[in-house]
N, CA, C and O atoms as a Tinker XYZ file with bonds, in Angstrom:
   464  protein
     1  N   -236.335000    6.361000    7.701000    73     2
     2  CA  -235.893000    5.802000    6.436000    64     1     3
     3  C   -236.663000    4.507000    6.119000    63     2     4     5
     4  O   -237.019000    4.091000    5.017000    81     3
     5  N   -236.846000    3.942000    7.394000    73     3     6
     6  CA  -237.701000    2.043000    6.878000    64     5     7
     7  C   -239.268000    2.860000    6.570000    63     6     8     9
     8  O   -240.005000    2.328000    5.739000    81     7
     9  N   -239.522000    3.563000    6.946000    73     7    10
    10  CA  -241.346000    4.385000    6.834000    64     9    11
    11  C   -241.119000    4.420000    5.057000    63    10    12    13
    12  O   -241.755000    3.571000    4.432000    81    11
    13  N   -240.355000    5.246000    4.374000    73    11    14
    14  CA  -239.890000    5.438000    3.568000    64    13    15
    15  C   -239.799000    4.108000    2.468000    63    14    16    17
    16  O   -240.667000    4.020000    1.600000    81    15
    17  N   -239.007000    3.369000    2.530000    73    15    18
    18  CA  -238.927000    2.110000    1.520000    64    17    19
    19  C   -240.177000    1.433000    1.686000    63    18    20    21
    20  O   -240.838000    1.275000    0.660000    81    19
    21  N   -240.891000    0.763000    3.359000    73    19    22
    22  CA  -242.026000    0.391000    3.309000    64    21    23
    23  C   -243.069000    1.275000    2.658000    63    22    24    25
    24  O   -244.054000    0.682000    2.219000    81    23
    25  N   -243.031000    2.365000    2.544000    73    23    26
    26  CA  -244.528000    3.320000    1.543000    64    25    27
    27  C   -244.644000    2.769000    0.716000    63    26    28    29
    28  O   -245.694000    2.234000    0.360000    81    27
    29  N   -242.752000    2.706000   -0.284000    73    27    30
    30  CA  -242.754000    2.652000   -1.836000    64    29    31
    31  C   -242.888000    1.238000   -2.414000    63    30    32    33
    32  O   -243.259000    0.893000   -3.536000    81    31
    33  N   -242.397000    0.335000   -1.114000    73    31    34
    34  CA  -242.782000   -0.768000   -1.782000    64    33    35
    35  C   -244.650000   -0.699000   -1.723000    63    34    36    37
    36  O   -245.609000   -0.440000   -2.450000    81    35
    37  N   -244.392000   -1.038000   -0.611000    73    35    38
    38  CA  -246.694000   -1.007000   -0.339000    64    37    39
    39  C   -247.339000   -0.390000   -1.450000    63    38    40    41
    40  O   -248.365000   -0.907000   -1.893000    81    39
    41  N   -246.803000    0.805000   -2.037000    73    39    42
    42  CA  -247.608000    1.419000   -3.241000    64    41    43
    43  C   -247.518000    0.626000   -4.382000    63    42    44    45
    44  O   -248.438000    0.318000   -5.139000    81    43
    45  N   -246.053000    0.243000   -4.466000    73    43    46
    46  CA  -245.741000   -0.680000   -6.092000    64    45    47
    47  C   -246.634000   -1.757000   -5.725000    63    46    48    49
    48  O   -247.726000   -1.861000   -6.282000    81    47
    49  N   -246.272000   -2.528000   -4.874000    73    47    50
    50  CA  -247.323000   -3.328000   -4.284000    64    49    51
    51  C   -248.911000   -3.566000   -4.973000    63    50    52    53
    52  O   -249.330000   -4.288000   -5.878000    81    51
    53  N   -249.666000   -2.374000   -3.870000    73    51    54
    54  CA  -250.661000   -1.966000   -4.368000    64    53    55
    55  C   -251.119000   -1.715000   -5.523000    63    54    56    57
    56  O   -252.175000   -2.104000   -6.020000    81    55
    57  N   -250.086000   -0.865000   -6.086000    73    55    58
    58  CA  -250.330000   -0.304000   -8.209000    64    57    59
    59  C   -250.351000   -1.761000   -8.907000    63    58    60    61
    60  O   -251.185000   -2.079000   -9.755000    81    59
    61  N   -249.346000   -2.581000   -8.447000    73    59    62
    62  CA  -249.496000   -3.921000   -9.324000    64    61    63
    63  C   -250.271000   -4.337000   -9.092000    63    62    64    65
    64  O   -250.755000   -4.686000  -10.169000    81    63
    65  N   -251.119000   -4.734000   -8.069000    73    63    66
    66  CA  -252.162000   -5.487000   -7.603000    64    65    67
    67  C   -253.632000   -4.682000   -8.483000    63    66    68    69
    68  O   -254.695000   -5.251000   -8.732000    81    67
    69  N   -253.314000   -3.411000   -8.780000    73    67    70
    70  CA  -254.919000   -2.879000   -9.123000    64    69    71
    71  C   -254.743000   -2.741000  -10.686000    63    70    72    73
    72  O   -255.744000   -2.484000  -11.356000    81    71
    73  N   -253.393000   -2.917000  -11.359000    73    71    74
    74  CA  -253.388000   -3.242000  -12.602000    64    73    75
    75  C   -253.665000   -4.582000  -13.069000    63    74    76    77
    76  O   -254.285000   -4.797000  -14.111000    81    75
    77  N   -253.050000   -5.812000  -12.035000    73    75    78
    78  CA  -253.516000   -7.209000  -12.381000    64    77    79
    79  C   -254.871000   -7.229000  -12.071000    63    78    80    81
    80  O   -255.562000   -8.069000  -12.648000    81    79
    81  N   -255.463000   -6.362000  -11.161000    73    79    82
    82  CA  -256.984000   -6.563000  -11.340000    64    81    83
    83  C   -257.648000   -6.278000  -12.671000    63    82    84    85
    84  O   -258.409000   -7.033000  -13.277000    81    83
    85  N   -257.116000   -4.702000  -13.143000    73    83    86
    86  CA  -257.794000   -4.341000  -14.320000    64    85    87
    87  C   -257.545000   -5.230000  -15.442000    63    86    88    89
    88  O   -258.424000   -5.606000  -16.217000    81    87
    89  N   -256.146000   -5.600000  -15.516000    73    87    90
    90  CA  -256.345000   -6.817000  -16.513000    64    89    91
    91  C   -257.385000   -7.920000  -16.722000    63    90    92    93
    92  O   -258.050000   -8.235000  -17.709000    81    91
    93  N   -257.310000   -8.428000  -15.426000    73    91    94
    94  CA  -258.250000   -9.271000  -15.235000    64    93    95
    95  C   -259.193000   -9.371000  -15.551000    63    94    96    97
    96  O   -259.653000  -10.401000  -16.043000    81    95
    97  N   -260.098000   -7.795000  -15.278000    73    95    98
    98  CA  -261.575000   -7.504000  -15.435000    64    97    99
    99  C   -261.850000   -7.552000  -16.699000    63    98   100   101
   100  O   -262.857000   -8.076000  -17.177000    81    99
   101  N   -260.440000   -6.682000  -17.668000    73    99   102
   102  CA  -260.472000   -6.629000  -19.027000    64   101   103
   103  C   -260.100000   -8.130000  -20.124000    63   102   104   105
   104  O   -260.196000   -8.365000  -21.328000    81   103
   105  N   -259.721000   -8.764000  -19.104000    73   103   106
   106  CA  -259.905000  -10.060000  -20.333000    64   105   107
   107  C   -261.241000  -10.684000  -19.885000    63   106   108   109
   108  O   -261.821000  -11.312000  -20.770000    81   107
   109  N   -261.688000  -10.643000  -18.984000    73   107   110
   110  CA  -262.744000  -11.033000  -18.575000    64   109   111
   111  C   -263.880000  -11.341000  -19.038000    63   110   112   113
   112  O   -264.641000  -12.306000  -19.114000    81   111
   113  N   -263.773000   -9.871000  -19.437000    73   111   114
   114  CA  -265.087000   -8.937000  -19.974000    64   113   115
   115  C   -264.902000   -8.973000  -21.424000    63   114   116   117
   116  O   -265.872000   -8.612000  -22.091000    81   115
   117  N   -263.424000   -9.486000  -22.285000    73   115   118
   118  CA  -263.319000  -10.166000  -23.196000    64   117   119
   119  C   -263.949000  -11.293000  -23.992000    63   118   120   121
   120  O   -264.616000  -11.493000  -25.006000    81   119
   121  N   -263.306000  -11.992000  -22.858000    73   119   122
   122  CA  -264.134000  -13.758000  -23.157000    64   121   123
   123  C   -265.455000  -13.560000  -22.917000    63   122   124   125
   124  O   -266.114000  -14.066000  -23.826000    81   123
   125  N   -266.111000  -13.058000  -22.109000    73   123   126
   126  CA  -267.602000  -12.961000  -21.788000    64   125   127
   127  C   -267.889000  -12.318000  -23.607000    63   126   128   129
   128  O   -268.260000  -13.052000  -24.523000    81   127
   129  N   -267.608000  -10.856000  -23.741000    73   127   130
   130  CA  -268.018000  -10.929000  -25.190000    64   129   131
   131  C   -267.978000  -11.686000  -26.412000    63   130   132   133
   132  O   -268.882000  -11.456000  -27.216000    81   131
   133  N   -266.970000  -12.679000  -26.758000    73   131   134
   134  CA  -266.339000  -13.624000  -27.715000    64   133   135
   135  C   -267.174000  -14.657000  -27.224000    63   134   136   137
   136  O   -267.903000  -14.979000  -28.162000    81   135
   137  N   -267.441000  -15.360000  -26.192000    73   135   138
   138  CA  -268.121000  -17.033000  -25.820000    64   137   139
   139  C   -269.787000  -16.646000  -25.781000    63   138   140   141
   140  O   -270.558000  -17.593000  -25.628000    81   139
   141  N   -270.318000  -15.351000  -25.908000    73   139   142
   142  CA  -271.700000  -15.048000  -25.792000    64   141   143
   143  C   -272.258000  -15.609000  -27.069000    63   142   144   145
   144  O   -273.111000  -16.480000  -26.899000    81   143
   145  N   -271.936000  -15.271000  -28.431000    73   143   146
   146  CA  -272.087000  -15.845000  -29.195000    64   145   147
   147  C   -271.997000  -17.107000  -29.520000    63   146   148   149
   148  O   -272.791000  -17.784000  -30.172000    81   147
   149  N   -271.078000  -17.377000  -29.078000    73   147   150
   150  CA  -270.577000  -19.281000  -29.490000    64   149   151
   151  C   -271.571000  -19.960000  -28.332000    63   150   152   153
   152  O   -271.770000  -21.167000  -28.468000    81   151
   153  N   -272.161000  -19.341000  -27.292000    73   151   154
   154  CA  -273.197000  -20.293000  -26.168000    64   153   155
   155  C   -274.126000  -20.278000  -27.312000    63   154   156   157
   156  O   -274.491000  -21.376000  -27.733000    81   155
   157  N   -274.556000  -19.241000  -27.868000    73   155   158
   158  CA  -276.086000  -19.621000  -28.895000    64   157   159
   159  C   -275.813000  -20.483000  -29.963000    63   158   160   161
   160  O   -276.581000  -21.330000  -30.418000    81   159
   161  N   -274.117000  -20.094000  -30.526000    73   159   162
   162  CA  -274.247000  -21.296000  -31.738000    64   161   163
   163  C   -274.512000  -22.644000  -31.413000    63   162   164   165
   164  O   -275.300000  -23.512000  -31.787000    81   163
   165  N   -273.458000  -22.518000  -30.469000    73   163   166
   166  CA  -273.690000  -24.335000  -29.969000    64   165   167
   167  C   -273.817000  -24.474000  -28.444000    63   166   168   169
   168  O   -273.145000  -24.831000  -27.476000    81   167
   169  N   -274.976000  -24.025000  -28.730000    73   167   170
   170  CA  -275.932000  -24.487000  -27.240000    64   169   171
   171  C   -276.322000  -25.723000  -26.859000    63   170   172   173
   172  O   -276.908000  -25.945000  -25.800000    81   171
   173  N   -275.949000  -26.777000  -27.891000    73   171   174
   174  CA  -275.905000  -28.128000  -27.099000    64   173   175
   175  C   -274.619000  -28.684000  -26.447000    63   174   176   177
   176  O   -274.566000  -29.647000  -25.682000    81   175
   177  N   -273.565000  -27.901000  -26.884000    73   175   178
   178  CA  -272.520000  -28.309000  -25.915000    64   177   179
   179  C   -272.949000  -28.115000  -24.734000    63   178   180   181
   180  O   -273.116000  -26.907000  -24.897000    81   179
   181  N   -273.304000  -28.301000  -23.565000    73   179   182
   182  CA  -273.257000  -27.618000  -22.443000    64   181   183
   183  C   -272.233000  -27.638000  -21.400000    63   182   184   185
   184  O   -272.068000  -26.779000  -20.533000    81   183
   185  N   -271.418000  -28.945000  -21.616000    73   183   186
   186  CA  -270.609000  -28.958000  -20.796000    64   185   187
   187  C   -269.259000  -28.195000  -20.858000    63   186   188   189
   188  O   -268.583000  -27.952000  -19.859000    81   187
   189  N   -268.924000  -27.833000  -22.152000    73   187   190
   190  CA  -267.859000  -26.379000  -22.099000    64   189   191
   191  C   -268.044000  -24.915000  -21.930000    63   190   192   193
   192  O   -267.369000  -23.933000  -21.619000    81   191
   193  N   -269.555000  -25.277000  -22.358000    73   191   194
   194  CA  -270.018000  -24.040000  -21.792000    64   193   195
   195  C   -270.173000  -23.375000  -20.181000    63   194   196   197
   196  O   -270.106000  -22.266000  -19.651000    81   195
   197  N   -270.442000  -24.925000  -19.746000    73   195   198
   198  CA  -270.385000  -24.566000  -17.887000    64   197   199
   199  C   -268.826000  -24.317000  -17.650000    63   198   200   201
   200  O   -268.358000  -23.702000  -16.691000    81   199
   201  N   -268.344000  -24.707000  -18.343000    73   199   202
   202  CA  -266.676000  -24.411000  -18.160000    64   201   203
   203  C   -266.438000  -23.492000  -18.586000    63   202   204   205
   204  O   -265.421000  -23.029000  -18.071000    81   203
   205  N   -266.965000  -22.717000  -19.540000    73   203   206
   206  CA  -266.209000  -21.624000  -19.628000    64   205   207
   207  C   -266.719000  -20.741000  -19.213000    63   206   208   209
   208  O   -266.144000  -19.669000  -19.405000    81   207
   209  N   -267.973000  -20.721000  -18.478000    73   207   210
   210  CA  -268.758000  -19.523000  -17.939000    64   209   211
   211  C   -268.084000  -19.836000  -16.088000    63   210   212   213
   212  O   -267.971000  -18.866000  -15.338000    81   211
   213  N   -267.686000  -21.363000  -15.570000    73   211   214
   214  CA  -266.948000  -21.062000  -14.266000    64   213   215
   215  C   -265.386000  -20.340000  -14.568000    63   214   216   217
   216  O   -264.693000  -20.061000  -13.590000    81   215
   217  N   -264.939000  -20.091000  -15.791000    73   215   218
   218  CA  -263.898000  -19.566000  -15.778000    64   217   219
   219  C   -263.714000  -17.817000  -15.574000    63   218   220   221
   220  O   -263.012000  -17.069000  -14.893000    81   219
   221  N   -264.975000  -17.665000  -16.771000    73   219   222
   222  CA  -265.412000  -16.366000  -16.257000    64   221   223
   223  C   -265.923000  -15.751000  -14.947000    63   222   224   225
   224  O   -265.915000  -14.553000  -14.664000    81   223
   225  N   -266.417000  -16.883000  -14.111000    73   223   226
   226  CA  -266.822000  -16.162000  -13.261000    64   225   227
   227  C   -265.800000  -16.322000  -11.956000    63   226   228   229
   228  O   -265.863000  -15.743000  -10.872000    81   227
   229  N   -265.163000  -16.973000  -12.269000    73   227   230
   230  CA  -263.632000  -16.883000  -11.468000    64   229   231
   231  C   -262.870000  -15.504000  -11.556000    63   230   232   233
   232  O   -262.377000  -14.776000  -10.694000    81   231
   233  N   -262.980000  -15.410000  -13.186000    73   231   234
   234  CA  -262.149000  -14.222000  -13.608000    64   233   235
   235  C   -262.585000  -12.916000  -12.815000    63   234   236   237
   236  O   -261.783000  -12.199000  -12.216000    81   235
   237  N   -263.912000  -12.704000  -12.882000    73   235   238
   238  CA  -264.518000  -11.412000  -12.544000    64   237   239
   239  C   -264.234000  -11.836000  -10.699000    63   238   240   241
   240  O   -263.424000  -11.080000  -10.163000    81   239
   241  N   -264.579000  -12.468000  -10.175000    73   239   242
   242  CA  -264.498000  -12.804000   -8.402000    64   241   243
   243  C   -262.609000  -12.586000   -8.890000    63   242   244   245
   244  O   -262.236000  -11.593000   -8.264000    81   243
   245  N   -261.854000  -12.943000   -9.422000    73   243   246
   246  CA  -260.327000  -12.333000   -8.913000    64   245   247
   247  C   -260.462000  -11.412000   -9.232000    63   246   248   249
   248  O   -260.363000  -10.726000   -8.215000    81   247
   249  N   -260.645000  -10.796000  -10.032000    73   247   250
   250  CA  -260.670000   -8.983000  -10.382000    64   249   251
   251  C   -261.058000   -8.668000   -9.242000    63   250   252   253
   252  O   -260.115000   -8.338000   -8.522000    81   251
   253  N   -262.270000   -8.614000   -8.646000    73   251   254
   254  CA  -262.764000   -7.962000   -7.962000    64   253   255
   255  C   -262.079000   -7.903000   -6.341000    63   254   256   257
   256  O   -262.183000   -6.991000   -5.520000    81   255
   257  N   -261.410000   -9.110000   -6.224000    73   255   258
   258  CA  -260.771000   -9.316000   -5.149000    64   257   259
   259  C   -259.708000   -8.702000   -4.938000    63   258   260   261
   260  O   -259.353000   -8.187000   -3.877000    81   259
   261  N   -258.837000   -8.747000   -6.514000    73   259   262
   262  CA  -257.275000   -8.133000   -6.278000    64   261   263
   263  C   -257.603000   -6.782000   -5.981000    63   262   264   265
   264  O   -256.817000   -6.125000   -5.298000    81   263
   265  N   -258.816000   -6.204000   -6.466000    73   263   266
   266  CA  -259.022000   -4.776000   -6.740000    64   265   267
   267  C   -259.125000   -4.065000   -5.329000    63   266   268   269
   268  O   -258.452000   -3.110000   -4.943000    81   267
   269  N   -260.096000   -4.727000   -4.662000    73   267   270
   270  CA  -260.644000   -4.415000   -3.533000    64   269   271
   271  C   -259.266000   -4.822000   -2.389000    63   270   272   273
   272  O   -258.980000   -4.030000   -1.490000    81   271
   273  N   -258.723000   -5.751000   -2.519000    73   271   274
   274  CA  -257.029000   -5.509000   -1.709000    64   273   275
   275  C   -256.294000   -4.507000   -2.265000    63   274   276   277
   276  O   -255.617000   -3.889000   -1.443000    81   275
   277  N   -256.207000   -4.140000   -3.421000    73   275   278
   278  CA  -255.465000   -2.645000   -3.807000    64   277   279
   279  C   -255.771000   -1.544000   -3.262000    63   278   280   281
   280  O   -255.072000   -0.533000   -3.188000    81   279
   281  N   -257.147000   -1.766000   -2.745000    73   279   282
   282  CA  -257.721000   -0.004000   -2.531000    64   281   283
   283  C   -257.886000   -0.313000   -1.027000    63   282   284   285
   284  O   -258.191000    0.728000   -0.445000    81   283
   285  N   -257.762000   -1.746000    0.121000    73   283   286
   286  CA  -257.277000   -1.927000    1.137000    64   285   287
   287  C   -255.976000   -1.347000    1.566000    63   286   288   289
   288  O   -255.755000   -0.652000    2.557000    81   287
   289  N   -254.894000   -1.887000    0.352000    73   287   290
   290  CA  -253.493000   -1.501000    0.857000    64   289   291
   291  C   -253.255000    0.484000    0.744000    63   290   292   293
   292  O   -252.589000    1.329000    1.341000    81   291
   293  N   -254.368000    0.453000   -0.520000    73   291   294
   294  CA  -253.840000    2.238000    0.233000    64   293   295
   295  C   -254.392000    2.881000    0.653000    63   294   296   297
   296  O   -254.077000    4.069000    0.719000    81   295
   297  N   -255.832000    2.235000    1.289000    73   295   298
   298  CA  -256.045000    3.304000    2.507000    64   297   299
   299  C   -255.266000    2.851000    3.906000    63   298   300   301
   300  O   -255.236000    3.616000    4.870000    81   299
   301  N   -254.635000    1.528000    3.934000    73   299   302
   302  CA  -253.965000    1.976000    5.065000    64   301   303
   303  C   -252.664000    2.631000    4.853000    63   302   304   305
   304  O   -252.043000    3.174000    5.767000    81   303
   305  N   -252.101000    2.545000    3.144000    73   303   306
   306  CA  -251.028000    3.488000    3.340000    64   305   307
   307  C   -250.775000    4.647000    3.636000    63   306   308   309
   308  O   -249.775000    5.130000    4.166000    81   307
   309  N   -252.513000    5.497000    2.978000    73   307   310
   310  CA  -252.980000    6.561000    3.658000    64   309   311
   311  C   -252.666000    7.101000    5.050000    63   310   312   313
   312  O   -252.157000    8.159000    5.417000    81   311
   313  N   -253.254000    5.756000    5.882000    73   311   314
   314  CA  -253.161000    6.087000    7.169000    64   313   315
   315  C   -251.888000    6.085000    7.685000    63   314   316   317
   316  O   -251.572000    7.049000    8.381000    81   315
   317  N   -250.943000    5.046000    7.457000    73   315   318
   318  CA  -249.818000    5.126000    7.891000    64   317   319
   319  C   -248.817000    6.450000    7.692000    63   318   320   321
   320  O   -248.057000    6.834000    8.581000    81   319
   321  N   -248.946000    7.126000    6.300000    73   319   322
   322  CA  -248.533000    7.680000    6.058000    64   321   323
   323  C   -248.843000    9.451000    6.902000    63   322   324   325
   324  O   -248.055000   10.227000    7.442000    81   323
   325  N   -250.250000    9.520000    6.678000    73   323   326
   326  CA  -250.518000   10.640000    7.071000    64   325   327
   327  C   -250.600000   10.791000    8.655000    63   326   328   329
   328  O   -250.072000   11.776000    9.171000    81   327
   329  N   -251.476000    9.510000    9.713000    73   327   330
   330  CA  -251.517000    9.589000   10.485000    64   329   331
   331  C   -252.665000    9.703000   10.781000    63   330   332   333
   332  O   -252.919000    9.299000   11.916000    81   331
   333  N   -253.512000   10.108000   10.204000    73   331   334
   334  CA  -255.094000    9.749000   10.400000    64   333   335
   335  C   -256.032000    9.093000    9.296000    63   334   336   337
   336  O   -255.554000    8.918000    8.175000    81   335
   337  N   -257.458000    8.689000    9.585000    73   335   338
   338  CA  -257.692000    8.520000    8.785000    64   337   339
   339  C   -258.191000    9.246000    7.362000    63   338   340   341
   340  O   -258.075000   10.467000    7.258000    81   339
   341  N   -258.768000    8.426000    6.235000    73   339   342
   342  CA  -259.181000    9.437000    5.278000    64   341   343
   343  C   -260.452000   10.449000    5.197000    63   342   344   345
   344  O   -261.140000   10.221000    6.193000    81   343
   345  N   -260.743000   10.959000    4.806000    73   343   346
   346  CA  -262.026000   11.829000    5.146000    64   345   347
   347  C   -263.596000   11.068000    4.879000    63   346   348   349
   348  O   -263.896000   10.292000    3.972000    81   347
   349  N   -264.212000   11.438000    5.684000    73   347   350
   350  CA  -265.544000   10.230000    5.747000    64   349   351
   351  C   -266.659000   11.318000    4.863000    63   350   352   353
   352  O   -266.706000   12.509000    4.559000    81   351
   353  N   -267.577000    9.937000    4.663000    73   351   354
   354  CA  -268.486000   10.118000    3.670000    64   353   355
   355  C   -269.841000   10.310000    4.635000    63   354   356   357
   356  O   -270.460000    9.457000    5.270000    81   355
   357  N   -270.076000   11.791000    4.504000    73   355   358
   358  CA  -271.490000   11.691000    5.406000    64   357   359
   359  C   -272.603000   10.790000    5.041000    63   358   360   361
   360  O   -272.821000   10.757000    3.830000    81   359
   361  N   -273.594000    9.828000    6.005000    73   359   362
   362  CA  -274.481000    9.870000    5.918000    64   361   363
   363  C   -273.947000    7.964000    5.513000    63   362   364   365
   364  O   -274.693000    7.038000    5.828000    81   363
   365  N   -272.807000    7.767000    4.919000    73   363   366
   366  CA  -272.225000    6.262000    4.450000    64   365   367
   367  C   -270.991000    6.075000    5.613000    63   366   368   369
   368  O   -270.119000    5.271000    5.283000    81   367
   369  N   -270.892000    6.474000    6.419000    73   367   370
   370  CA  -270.080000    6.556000    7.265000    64   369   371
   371  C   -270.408000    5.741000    8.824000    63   370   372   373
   372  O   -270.940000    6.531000    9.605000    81   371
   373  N   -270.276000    4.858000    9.200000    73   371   374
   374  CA  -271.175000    4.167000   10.618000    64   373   375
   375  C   -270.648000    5.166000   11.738000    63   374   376   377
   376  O   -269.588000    5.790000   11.783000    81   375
   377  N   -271.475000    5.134000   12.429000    73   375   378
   378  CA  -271.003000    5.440000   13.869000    64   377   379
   379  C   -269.768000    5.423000   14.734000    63   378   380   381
   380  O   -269.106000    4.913000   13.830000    81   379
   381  N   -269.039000    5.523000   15.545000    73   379   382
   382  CA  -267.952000    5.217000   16.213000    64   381   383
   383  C   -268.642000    3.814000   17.570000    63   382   384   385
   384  O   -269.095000    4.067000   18.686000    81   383
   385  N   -268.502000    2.623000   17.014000    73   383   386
   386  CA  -269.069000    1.693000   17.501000    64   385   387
   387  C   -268.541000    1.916000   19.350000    63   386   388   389
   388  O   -269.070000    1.189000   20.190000    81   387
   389  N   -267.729000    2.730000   19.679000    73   387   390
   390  CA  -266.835000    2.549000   20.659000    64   389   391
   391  C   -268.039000    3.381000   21.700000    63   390   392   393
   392  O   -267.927000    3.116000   22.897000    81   391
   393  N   -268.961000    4.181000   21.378000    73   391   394
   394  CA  -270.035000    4.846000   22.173000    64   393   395
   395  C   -271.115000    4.584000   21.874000    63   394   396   397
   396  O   -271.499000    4.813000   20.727000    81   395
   397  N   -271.815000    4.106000   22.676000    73   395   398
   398  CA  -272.834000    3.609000   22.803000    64   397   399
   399  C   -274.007000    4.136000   22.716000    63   398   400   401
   400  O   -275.004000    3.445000   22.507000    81   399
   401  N   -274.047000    5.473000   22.868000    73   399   402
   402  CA  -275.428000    6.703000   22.858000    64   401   403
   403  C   -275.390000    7.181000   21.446000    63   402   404   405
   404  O   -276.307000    7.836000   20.949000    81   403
   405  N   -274.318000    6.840000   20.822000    73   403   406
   406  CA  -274.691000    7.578000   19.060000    64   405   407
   407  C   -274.907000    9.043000   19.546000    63   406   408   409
   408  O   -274.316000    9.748000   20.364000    81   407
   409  N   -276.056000    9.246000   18.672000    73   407   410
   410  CA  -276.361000   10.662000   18.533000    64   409   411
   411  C   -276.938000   11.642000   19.956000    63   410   412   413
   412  O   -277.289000   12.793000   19.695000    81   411
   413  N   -277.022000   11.177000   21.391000    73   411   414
   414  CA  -277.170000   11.403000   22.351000    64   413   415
   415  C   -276.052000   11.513000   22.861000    63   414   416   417
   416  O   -276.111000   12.152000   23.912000    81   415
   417  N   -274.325000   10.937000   22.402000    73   415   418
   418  CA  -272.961000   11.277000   22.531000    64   417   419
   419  C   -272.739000   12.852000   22.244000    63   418   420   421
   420  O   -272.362000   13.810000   22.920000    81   419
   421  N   -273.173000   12.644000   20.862000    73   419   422
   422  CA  -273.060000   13.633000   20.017000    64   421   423
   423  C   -273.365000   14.880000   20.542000    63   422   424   425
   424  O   -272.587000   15.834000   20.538000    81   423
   425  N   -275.005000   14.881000   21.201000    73   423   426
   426  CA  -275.521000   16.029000   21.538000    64   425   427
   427  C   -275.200000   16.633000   22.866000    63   426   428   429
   428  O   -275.629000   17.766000   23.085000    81   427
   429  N   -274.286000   15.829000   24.055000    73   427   430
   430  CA  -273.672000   15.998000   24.716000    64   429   431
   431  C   -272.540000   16.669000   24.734000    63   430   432   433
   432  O   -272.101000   17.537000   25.488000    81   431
   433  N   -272.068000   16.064000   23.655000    73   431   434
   434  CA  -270.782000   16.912000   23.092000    64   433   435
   435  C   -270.718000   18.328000   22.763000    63   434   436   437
   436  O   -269.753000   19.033000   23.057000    81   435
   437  N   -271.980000   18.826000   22.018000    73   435   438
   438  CA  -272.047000   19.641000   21.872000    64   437   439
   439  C   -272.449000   21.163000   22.576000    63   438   440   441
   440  O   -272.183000   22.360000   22.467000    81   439
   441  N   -273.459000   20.019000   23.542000    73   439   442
   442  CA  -273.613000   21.138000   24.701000    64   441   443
   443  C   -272.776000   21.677000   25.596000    63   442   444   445
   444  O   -272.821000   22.792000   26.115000    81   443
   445  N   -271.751000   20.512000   25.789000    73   443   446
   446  CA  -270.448000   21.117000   26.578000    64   445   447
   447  C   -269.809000   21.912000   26.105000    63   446   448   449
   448  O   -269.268000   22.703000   26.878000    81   447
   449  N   -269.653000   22.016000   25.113000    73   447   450
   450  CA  -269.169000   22.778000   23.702000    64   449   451
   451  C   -269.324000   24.383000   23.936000    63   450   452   453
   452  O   -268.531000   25.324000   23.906000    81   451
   453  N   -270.931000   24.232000   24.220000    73   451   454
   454  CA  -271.534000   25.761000   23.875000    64   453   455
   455  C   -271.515000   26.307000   25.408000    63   454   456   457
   456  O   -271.577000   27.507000   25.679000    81   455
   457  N   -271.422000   25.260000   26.384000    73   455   458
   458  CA  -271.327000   25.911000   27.818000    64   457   459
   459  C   -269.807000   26.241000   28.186000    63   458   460   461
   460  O   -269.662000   26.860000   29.240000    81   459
   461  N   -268.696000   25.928000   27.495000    73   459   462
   462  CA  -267.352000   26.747000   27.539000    64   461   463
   463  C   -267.338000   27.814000   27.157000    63   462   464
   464  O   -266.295000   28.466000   27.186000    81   463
């Protein structure tokens, strides 16, 4: 039953966290369109302009942060839930750092394999 309430919160969790990201990205990517123009009108301001371009670039670094903890929290909800991990991406996938021969593991493995 606690597996259970911990999922549903962790997901709401998670869902809020990757909607306050998308917000984020989307006002973001707002102001970046609206202040692009106003940097050329008045390009001698510079000093609100450095301000409002560190605001933007705050904005986009939290987006990107909340986002990337959203899609943290559910692959381990994944895991918790299912019990293993999620399915790997050939070829983007590292090694199992835990053996040391890599692909000489591998080919070991396999020969034992074919000699059963």
């Amino acid at each position: 039953m606690f597996e259970i309430i911990q999922a549903a919160i962790t997901g709401g969790a998670a869902l809020a966290l990757l909607v306050l990201a998308s917000i984020t990205l989307g006002g973001s990517a707002v102001g970046l369109a609206v202040t692009t123009p106003l940097f050329v009108i008045f390009s001698p301001i510079l000093v609100p302009a450095t301000i409002a371009t560190a605001f933007l670039a705050t904005g986009f670094t939290a987006s990107g942060s909340i986002g990337a903890m959203a899609i943290t929290i559910f692959m381990w909800l994944f895991k918790k839930i299912t019990g293993k991990n999620p399915p790997k991406i050939p070829f983007l996938t590292p090694k199992n750092p835990t053996t040391e021969g890599g692909e000489k593991e591998d080919k070991k493995k396999e020969k034992e394999k074919k000699d059963e």
